[in-house]
N, C-alpha and C positions, 0 to 999 in steps of 0.2 A: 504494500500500500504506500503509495507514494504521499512525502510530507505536503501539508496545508494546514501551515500553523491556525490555530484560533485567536480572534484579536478581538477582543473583548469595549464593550460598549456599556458605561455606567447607565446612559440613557431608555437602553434597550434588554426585554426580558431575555434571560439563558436563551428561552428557549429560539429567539428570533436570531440571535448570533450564531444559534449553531444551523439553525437552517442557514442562515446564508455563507455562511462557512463552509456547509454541504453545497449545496446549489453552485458556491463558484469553484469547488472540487470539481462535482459535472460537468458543467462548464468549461473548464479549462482541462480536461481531458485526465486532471491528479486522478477521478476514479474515474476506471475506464467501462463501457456500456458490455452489462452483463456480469461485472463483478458484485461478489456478495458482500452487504453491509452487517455486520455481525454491531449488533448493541455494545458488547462487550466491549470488543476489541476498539470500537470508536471511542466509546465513554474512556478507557483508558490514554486512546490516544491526545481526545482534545481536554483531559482534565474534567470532566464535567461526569455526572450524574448519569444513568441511563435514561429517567424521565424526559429528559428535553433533546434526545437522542431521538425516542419513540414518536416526538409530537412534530419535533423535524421531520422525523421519515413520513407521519401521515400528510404536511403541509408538500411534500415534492411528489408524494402519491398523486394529489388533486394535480400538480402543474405536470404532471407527466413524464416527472424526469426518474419515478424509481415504481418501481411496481414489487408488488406482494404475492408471493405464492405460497400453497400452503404449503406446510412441512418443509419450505424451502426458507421463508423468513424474504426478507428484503433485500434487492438488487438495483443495481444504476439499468436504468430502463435501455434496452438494446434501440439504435436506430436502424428502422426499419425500414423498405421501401414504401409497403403498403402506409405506414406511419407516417411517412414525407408526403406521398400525395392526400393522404388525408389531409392534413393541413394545410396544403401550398394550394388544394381544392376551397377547404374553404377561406383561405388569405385571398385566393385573386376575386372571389365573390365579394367580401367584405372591401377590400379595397378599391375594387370596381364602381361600388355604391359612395367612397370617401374619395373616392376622384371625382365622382359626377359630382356631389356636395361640393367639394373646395372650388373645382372651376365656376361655381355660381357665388361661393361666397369669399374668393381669395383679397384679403385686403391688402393693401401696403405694408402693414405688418408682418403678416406672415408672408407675403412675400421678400423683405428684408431678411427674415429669419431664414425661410428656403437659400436664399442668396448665402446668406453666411455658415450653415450646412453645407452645403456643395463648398465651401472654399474652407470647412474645418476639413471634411473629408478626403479632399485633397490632398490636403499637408499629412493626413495621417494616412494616405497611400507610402506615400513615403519614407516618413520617419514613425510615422505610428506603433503600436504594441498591434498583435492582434485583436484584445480586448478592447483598445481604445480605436480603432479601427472599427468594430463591432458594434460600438456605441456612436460612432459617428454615422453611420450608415440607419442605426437606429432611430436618430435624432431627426435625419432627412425625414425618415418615413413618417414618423410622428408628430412633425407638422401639419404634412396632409391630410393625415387621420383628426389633429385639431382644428383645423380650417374648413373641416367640412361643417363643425358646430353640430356635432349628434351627439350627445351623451351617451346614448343607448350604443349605439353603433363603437366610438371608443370604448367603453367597458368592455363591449364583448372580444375586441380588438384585443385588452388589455391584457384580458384571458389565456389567449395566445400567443402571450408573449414570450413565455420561459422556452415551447418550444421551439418557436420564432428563432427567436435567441440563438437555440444549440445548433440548429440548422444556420443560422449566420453565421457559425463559427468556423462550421465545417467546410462550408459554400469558401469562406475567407483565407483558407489554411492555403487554396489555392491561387500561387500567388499571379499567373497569368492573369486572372479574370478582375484583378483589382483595376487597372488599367481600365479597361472594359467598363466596371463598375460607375465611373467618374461620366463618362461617357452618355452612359445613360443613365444617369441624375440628370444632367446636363438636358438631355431631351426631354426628359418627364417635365422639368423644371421649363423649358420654353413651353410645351406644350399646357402646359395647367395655367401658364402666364397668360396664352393667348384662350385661355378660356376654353382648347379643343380637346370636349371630352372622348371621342373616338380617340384621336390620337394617342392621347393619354395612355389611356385603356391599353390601348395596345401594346405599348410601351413596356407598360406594367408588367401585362401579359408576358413581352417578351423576357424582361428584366428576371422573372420569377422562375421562367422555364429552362432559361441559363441555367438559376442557382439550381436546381433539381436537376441537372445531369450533371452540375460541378461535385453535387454533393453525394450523389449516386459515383461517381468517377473516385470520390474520398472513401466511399462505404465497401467499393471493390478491392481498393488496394491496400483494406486493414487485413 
């Protein structure tokens, strides 16, 4: 088991530090998909209790990053194919509806904001970490998701984030496609400016369909 120290937060309960101490384990590949989470051996390793072990492991159950089997106990949840098009199925729906919304509601603001995403995500093609990389790419997207002005629509977005997430990390590891990445920001970004929601769309579309064979091309050659 690869280290990932625990960093401790006076503000915040046990139990929220250790999920996110587990979560960017996941995340960052420290546990790797399909190894087994033993209580034990965690509680010993990040110092803490097994209670806030167990209520970790149920909050990454809901976000789909460790699953439960019986008599097996808990594991970093395997990616799968079928699991990638689940989601990347219902991301381009959901997104489809937060492009039509932003190109009727894009103000000055969030277009500023788009504007300075595309030129944070730039500089972190570059000199970036992967994670900061991941976050900036995040950042783009969740403008458009706030500029469509849906509540409803962002929560459920928000939902699917964490495996959003894993799958930007994987999509990211491949470093050909960052280049690429920049590129079509850059389109999405003229196209939602000039208000054309076809365009867009399709963009998206395409943007999405990249990352699902970049990331199927990562899942082959583990």
């Amino acid at each position: 088991m690869t280290d990932f120290p625990i960093k401790m937060n006076e503000y915040l309960p046990l139990r929220d530090v250790v999920y996110d101490t587990l979560r960017k384990a996941i995340l960052r590949g420290n546990l790797k998909p399909g190894e087994r989470l033993m209580e034990i051996a965690l509680s010993e390793k990040l110092g803490v209790s097994r209670t806030p072990i167990r209520e970790a492991m149920r909050k990454l159950e809901q976000d789909g990053l460790v699953t439960m089997e019986p008599r097996k106990g808990a594991q970093v949840a395997n990616i799968t194919v079928k699991d990638l098009n689940d989601v990347l199925e219902v991301r381009i729906a959901l997104e489809n509806l937060a492009i039509e919304k932003a190109c009727e509601r894009l103000n000055d603001d969030y277009l500023q904001e788009l504007n300075a995403a595309l030129e944070s995500f730039r500089a972190k093609v570059t000199v970036g970490s992967l994670e900061e990389l991941a976050e900036a790419d995040e950042d783009f997207h969740d403008i458009i998701f706030r500029a469509a002005d849906n509540q409803r629509l962002l929560q459920t977005l928000n939902h699917l984030r964490e495996q959003i997430y894993r799958y930007r990390i994987e999509y990211l590891k491949d470093e050909e496609t960052r280049s690429q990445l920049v590129e079509e920001h850059e389109q999405m970004l003229l196209a939602i400016q000039n208000h054309n929601v076809t365009r867009a769309q399709e963009l998206s579309f395409a943007h999405l369909e990249n990352q699902r064979k970049a990331i199927l091309r990562s899942i082959s050659s583990q």
